[in-house]
Wavefront OBJ file of the C-alpha trace (Angstrom):
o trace
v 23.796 21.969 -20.803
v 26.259 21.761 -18.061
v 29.671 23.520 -17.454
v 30.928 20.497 -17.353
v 29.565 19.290 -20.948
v 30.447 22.031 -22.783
v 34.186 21.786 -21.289
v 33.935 17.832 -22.213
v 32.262 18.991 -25.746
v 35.117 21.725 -26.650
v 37.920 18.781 -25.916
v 36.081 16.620 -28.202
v 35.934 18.501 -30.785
v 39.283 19.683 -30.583
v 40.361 16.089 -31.266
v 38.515 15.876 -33.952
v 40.036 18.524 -35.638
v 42.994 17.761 -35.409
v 42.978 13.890 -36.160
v 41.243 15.025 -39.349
v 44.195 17.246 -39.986
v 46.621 14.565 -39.566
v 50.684 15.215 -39.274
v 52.376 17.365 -42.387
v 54.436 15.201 -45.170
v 57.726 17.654 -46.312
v 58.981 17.110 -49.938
v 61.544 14.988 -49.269
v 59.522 12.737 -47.624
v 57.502 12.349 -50.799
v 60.230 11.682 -53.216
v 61.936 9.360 -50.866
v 58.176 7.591 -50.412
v 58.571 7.834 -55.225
v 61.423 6.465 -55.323
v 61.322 3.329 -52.710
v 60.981 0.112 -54.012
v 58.145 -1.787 -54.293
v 58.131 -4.377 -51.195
v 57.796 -8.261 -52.067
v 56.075 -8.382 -48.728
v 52.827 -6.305 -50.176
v 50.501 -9.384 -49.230
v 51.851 -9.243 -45.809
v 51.948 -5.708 -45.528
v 48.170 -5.665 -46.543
v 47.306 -8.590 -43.950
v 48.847 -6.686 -40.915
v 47.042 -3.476 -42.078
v 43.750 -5.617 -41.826
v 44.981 -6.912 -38.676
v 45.343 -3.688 -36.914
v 42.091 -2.779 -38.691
v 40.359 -5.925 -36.613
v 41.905 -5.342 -33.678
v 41.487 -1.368 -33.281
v 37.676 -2.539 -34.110
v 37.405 -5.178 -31.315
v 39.652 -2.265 -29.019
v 36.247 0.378 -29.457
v 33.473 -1.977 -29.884
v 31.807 -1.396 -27.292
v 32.409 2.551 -28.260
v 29.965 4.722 -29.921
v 31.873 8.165 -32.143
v 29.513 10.984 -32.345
v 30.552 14.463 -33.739
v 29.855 17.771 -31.551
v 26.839 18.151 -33.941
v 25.107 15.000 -33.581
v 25.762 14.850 -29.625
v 23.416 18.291 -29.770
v 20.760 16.503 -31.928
v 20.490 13.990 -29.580
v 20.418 15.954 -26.703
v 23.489 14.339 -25.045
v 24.263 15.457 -21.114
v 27.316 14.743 -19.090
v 27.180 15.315 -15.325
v 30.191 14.345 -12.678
v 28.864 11.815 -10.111
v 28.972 13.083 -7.130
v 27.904 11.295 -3.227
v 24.655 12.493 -1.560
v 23.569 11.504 1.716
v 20.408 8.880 1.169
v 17.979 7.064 3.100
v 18.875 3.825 3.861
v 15.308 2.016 3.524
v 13.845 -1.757 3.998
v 11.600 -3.419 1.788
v 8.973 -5.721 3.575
v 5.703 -7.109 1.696
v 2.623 -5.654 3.457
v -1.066 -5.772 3.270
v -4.004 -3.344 3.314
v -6.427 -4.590 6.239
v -9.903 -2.744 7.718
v -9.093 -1.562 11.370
v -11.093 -3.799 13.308
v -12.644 -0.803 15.299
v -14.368 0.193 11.972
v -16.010 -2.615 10.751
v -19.259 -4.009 12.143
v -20.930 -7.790 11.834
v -24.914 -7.531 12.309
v -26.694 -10.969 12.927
v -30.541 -10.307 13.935
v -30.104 -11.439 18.148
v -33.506 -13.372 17.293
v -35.046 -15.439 14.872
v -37.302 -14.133 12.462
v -38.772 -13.682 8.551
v -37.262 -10.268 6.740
v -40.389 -7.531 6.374
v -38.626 -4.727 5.336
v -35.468 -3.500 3.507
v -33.864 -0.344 3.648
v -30.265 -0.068 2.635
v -28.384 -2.249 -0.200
v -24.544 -3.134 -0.876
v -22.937 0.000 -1.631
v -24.862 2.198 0.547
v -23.318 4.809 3.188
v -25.033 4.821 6.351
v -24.958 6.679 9.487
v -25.062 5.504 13.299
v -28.084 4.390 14.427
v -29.953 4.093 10.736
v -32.129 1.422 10.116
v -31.093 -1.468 7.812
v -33.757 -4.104 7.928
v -37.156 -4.955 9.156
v -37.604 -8.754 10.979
v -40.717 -9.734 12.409
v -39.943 -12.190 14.940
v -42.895 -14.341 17.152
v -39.799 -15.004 19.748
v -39.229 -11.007 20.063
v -43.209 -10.617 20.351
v -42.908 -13.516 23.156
v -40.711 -11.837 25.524
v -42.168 -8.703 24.916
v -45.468 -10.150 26.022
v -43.622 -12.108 28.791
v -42.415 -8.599 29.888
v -46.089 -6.761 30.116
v -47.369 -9.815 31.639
v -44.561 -9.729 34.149
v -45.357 -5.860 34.345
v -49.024 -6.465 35.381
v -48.169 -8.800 38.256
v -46.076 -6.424 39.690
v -48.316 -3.736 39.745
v -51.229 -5.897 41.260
v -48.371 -7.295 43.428
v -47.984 -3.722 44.628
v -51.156 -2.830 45.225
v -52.077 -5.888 47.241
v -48.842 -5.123 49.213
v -49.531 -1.447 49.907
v -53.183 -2.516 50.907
v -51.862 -4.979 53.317
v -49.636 -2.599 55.126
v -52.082 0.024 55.345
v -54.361 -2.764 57.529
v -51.251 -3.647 59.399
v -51.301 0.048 60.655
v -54.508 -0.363 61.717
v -53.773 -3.204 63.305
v -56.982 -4.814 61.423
v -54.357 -7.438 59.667
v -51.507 -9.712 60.870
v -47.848 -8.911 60.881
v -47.738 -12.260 58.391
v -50.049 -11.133 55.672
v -48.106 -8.074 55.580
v -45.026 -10.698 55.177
v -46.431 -12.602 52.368
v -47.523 -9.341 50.289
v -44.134 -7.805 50.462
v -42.686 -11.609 49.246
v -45.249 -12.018 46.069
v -44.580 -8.362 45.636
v -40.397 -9.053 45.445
v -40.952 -12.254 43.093
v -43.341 -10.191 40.633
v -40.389 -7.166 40.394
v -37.914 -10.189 39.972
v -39.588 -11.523 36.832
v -40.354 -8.172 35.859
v -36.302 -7.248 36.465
v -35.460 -10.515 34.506
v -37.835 -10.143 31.496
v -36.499 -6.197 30.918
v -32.773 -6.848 30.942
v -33.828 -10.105 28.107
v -34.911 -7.114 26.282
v -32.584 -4.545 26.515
v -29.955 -7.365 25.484
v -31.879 -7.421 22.171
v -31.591 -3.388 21.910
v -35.100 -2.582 22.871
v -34.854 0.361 25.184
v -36.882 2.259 27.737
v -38.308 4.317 25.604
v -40.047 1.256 23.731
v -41.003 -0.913 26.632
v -42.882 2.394 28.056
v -44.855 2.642 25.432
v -45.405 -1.320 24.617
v -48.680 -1.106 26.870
v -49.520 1.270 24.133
v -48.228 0.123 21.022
v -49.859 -1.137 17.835
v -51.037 -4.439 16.872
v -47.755 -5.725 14.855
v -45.429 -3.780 16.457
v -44.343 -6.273 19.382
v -42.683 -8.616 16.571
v -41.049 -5.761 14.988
v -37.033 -5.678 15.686
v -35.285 -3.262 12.867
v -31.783 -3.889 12.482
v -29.689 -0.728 12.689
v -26.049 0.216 11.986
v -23.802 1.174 15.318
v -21.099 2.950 13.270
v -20.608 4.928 10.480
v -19.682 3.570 6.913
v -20.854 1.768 3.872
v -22.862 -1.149 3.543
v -20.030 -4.215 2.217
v -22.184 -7.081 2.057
v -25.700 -7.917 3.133
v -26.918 -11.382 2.615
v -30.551 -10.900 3.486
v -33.578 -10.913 1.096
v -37.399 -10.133 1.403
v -39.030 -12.972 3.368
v -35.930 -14.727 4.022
v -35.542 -16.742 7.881
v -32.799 -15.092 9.321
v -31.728 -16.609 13.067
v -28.924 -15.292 15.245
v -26.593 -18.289 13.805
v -26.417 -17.665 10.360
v -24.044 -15.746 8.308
v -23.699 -12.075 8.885
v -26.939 -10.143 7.627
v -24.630 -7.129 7.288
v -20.854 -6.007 7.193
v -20.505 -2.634 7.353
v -16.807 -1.056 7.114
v -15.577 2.467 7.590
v -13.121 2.399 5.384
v -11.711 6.219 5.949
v -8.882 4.641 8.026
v -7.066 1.662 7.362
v -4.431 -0.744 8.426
v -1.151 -1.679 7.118
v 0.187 -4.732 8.576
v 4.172 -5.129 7.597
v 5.334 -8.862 8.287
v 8.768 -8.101 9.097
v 10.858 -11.320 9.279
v 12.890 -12.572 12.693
v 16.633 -11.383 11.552
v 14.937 -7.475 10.566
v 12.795 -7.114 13.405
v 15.868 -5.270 15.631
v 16.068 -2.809 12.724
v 12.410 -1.687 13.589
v 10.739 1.300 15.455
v 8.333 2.742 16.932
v 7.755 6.051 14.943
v 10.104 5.186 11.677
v 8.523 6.822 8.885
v 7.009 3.990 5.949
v 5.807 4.666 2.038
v 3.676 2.305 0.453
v 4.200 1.069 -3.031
v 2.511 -0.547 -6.025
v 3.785 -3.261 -8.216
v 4.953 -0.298 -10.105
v 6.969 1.075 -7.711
v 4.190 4.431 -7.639
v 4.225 5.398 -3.951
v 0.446 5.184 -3.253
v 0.837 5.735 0.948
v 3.077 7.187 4.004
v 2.832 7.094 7.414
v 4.542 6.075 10.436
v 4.743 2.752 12.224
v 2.931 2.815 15.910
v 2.857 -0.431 16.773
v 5.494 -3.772 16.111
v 4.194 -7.203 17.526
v 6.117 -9.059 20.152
v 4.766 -12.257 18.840
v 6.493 -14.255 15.665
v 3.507 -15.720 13.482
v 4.608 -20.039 14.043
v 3.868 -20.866 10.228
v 5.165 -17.386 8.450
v 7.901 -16.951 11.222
v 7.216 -12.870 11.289
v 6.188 -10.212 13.539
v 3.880 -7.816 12.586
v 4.474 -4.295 12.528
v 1.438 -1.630 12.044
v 0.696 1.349 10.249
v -2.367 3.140 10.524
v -3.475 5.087 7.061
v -5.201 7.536 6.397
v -7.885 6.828 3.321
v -10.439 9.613 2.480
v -10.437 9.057 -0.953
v -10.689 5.281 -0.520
v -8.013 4.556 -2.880
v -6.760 2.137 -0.688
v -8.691 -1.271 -0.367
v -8.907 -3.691 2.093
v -6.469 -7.059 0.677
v -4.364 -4.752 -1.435
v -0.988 -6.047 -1.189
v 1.572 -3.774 -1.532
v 5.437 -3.023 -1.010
v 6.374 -1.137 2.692
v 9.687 0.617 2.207
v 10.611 1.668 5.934
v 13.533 4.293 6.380
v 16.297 2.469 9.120
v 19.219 5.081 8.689
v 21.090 7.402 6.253
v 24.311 6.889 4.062
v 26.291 8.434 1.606
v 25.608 6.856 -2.047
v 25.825 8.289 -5.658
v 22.998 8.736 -7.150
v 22.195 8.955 -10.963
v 18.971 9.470 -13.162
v 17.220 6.494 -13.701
v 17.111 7.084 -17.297
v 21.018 7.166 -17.152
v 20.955 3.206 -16.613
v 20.759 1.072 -19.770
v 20.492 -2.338 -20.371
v 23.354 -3.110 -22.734
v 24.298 -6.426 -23.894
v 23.268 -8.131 -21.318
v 24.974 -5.767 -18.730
v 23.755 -2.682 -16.502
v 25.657 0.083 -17.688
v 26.082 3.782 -18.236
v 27.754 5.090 -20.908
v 31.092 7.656 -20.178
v 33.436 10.170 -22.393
v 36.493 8.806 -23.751
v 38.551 10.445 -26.339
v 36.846 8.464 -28.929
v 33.171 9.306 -27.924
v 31.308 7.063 -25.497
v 31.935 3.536 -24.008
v 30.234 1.220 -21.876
v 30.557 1.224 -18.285
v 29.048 -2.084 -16.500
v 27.166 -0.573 -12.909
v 25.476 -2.271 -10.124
v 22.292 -0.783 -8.881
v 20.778 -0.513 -5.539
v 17.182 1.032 -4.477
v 15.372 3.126 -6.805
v 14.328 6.843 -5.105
v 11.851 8.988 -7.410
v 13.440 9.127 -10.666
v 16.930 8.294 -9.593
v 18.630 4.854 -8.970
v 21.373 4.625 -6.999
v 25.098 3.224 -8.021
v 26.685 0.320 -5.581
v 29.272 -0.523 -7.831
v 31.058 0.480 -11.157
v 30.688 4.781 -11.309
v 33.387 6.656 -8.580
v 32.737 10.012 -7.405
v 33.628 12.398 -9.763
v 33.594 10.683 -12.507
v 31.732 12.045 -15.526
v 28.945 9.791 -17.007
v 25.945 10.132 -19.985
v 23.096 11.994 -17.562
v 20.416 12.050 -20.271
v 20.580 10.541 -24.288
v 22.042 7.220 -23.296
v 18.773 5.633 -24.806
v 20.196 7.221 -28.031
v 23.586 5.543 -27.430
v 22.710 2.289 -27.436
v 20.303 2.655 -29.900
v 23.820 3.836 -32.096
v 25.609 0.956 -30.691
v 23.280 -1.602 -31.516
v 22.966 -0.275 -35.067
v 26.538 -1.038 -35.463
v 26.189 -4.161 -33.714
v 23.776 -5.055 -36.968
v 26.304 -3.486 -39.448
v 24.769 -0.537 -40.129
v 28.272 0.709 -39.869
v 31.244 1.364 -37.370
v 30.496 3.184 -33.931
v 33.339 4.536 -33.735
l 1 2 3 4 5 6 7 8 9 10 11 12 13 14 15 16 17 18 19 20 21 22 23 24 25 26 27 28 29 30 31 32 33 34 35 36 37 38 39 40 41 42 43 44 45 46 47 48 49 50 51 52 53 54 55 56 57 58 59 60 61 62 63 64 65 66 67 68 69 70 71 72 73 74 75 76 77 78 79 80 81 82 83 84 85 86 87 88 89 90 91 92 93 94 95 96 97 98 99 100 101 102 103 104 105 106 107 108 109 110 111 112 113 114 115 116 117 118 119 120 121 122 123 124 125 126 127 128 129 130 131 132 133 134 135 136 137 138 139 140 141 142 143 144 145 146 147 148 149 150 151 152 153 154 155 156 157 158 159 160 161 162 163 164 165 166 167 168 169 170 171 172 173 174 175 176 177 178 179 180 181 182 183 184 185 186 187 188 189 190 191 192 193 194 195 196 197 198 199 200 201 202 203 204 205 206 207 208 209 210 211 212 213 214 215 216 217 218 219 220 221 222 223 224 225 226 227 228 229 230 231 232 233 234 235 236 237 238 239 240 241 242 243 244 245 246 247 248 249 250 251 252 253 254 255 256 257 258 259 260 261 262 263 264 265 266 267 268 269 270 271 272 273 274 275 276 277 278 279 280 281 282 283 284 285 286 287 288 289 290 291 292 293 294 295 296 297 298 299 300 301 302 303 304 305 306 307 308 309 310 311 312 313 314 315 316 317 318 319 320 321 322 323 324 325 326 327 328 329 330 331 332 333 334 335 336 337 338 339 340 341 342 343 344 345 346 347 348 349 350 351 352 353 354 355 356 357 358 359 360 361 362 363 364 365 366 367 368 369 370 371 372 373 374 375 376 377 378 379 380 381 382 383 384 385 386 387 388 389 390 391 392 393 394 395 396 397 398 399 400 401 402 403 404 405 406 407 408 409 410 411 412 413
């Protein structure tokens, strides 16, 4: 217990004492009280005794009397408010989103049936790992289209060197020489043209030098593979199924270790914003679930919401945080000075926030108005001064007395 209670405690009890002791009567005040005649006005005197009874009751209803003892059983505290410089914060709804450098699409670039499957919803995966299986007749086209294409170049080449060797032994004309070197540039064209269709598919160098090679099956083969790291979100494909490069995704994968949080910070608050002001992320419950800084505010105003966006990027290891979680962004503008009381202080009493204060009967009421909530204190806009004492912990139990007086379980006071 405080200095300050057990100053507030001593006075208290003092009072007590003494109101129970009550002023001394002398002797002649007694036979002068023996000997005075019975009043007439006895009715009357009895109806203004009730009368002050009522209103000394109405004067300390909202008052609750506890003796020194019972404030100890209840485990009454009284602290002195006092200012403390506090963050001046703004509350903006805000929403969990996937940064759209971590998240990947995969549509099959050709049309096919699925062969094979490898990795299901739910799955991590690394770069590069193979997902899926298609075999695909327009894959095993341009492949052949490609080794065909292959083929005439090479004779193309051959006929060419052949001619310019006879040129330089002047056993062949300067134009057959011509023409070779022509059918030999249109053979590398198609062969150019029918490579790059393939490496836009993903087939690389590696493959096409050994397609001459490879076994019967494998020019249909295209296996889907993930180009980031992350977990498998969705996948809509299914053994056998026709997948074509126009359907619905065949995979999302996400990477879901960082996040964004996108603030939509309205017209008349967006001055109050900056680059680097620090941001904690709340539930419904007011439990801080995220911090971070903003790094980037939007200079464009949404046309139907009418709000900028302002980013956060999140860190998310232990995936807590899900993408289309929305939550509360409380971003720190300034500082102020502000009293600040436990939360638990603050009571709901008829109908009123309050906090209860010493008097010289006990405890009363005093009506507060409340601003943010920090942690486990609330802060005080209105109602409590600086310095003033106030009920830091047991005002549950007070208005749990006051309200069983209220139901005439007895007087509070």
């Amino acid at each position: 217990m405080s200095n300050n209670t057990s100053t507030w405690l001593s006075a208290l009890l003092l009072s007590a004492t003494m109101s129970a002791c009550g002023p001394a009567t002398s002797p002649d005040d007694k036979s002068a009280a023996a000997n005075a005649p019975i009043s007439d006005d006895h009715g009357q005197d009895e109806s203004d005794t009730h009368g002050d009874h009522d209103s000394h009751e109405n004067e300390h209803a909202d008052e609750v009397d506890l003796s020194p003892e019972q404030i100890r059983q209840l485990g009454i505290t009284v602290e002195t408010a006092s200012k403390t410089m506090s963050g001046e914060h703004l509350e903006l709804p805000a929403e969990i989103r996937i940064d759209a450098d971590r998240i990947a699409r995969l549509q099959p670039p050709v049309s096919g049936l699925v062969e094979k499957l490898f990795k299901a919803e739910g799955d991590i995966v690394e770069p590069g790992e193979t997902l899926a299986l298609v075999s695909s007749r327009e894959l095993a086209g341009l492949k052949a289209d490609y080794l065909e294409a292959q083929s005439d170049e090479g004779l193309a080449k051959q006929e060419f060197e052949r001619e310019e060797k006879l040129f330089n032994e002047k056993v062949t004309a300067q134009a057959d020489l011509l023409t070779a070197r022509a059918t030999l540039e249109r053979a590398s064209a198609r062969r150019a043209a029918a490579e790059t269709k393939l490496h836009a598919l993903g087939v690389d160098h590696d493959i096409l030098d050994n397609l001459p090679h490879a076994r019967d099956g494998a020019h249909s083969a295209f296996y889907m593979k993930s180009p980031i790291a992350g977990q498998v979100a969705a996948r809509s494909l299914s053994l056998g199924a026709a997948v074509s490069p126009d359907g619905e995704p065949a995979f999302v994968i996400v990477d879901t270790s960082r996040l964004w949080a996108d603030i939509a910070v309205f017209k008349d608050d967006l001055s109050r914003i900056r680059i680097g002001a620090p941001v904690t992320f709340l539930n419904a419950d007011s439990t801080q679930i995220a911090a971070g800084e903003i790094g980037f505010v939007s200079p464009l105003i949404n046309e139907r919401t009418r709000t900028a966006t302002a980013r956060v990027v999140l860190d998310n290891p232990d995936g807590k945080l899900r993408p289309g979680q929305f939550v509360t962004a409380r971003i720190a503008i300034g500082s102020r000075s502000t009293i600040l009381v436990p939360s638990e202080a603050i009571q709901a009493v008829e109908g009123n926030t309050a906090v209860f204060i010493p008097t010289d009967h006990g405890f009363s009421i005093q009506p507060v108005r409340t601003g943010s909530t920090i942690g486990n204190q609330t802060e005080i806009t209105h109602g409590l001064s600086e310095g003033q004492p106030f009920v830091s912990t047991g005002a549950f139990s007070l208005k749990a007395e006051l309200e069983k007086s209220a139901f005439g379980d007895g007087h509070a006071h």
